[in-house]
C-alpha positions in Angstrom: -29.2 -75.1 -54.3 -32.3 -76.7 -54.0 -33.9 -79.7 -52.3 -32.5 -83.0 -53.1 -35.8 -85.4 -53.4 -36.2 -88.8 -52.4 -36.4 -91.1 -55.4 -39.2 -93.0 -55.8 -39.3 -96.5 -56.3 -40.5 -96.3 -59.9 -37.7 -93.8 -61.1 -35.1 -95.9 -59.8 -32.5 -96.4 -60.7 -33.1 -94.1 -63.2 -33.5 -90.7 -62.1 -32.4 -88.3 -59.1 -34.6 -85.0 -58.7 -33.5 -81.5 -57.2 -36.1 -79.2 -57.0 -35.4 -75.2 -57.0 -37.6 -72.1 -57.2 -38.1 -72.3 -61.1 -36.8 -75.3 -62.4 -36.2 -78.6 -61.7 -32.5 -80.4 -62.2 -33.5 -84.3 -63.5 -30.2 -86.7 -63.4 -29.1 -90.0 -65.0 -28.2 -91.4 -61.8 -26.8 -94.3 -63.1 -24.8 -92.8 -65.8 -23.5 -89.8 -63.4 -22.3 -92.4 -60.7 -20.3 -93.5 -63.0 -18.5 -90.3 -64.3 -17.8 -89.8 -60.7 -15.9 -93.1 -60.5 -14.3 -92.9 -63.6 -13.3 -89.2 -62.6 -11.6 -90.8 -59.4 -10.2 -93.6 -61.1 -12.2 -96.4 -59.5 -13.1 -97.4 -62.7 -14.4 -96.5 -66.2 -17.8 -96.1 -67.9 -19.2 -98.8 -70.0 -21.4 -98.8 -72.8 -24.7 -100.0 -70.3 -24.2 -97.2 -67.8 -23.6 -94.7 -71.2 -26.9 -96.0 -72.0 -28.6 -95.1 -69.2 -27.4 -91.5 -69.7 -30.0 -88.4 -71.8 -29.4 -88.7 -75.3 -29.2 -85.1 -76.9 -31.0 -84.8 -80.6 -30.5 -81.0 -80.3 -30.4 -78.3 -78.6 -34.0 -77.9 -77.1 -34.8 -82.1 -77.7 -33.6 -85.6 -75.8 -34.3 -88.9 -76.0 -34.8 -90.1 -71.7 -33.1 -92.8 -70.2 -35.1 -95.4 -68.7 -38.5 -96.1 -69.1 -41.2 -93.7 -70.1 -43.3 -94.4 -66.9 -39.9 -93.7 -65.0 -39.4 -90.2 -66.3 -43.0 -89.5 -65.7 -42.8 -90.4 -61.8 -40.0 -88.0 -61.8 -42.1 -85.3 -63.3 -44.7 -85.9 -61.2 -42.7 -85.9 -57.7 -41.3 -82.2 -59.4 -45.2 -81.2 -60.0 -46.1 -82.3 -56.1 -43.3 -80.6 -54.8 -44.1 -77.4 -53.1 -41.5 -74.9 -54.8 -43.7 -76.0 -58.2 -46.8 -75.3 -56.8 -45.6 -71.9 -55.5 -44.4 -71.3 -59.3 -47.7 -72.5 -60.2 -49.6 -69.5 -58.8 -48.1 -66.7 -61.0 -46.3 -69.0 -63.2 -47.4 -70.0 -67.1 -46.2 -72.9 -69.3 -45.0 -72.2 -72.5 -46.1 -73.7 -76.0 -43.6 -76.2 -77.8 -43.1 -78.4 -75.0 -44.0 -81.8 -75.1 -43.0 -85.6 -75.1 -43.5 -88.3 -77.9 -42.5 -92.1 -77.7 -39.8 -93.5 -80.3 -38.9 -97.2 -80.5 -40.7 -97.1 -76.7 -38.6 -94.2 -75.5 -39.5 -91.1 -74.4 -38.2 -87.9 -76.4 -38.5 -84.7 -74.5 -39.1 -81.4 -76.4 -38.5 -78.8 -73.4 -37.5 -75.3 -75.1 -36.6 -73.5 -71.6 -34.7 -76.3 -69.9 -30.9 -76.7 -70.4 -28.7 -80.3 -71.1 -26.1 -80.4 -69.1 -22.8 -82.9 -70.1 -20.3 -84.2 -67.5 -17.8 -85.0 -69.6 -16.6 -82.2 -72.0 -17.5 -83.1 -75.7 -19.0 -86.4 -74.8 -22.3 -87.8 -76.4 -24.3 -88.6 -73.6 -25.8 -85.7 -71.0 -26.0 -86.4 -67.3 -28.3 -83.4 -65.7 -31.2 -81.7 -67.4 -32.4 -79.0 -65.7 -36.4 -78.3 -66.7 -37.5 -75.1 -66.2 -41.1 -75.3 -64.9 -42.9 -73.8 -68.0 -41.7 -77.0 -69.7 -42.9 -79.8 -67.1 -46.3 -79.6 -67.7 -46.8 -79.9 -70.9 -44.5 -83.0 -71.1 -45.9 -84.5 -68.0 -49.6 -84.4 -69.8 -48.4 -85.6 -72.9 -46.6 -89.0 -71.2 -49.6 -89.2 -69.3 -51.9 -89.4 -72.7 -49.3 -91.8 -74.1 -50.0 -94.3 -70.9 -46.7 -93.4 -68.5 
C-alpha cells in the first residue's frame, strides 16, 4: 500500500493518485465510483461516467480520461512526491515512453506500467498503475504539447 494523495484541484474530478516505492497507481475516479455503486446496486454505469474511464488501444498504450492538462497535474503531484524522488536517485527512465494528443486527448505510451479493469472483460480500465521509468518521459512530452 502506498500513500493515498490529495487531488488537486486541476485533476478533479478526474484522477485519484497513490504513490508507492516504484510506481505510481493513477485512477478514473469518476468512472471507478461508479463500478463501486453499480457493484452494490445503488445504481448502474452510464455511458458519461464510462467516458471518463482509460481507454485501452493495447497492451502498453491508452487514450486518458479528462483533459490533457488534468493527467499532467497528476503526473506532476507523482514527480513531487517524495517516494519518486527517492526512486529518482538510483532510478532511470526507460525509452518508448511518451504521450501524444489525438482529437485533444492525451494517449499514453507507458511500456512498464500496467492497465488495470474493474469490471472483467469490460472496455473501459479504471486503475493504471505507472511504473516510475515511464512518468517522466510522458510528463515532458505533455509538457512540450502545452499541458
Amino acid at each position: 500500500m502506498g500513500a493515498i494523495l490529495q487531488p488537486l484541484p486541476d485533476m478533479e474530478p478526474w484522477y485519484a493518485v497513490e504513490a508507492r516505492r516504484e510506481s505510481a497507481y493513477l485512477t478514473a475516479a469518476v468512472y471507478v465510483g461508479a463500478t463501486i455503486q453499480q457493484r452494490v446496486g445503488e445504481g448502474v454505469v452510464t455511458d458519461d461516467q464510462r467516458a471518463a474511464a482509460w481507454k485501452p488501444v493495447d497492451e502498453h498504450t491508452i487514450i486518458a480520461p479528462g483533459t490533457p492538462s488534468a493527467l499532467a497535474s497528476a503526473l506532476r503531484q507523482i514527480a513531487e512526491h517524495p517516494a519518486y524522488r527517492e526512486w529518482r536517485a538510483t532510478g532511470r527512465h526507460a525509452g518508448g515512453a511518451g504521450a501524444e494528443l489525438r482529437d485533444g486527448q492525451a494517449v499514453v505510451t507507458a511500456p512498464n506500467s500496467c492497465q488495470y479493469e474493474e469490471v472483467a472483460g469490460a472496455a473501459e480500465v479504471g486503475h493504471v498503475e505507472f511504473d516510475y521509468r515511464d512518468v517522466g518521459p510522458i510528463l515532458a512530452d505533455l509538457q512540450r504539447l502545452g499541458a
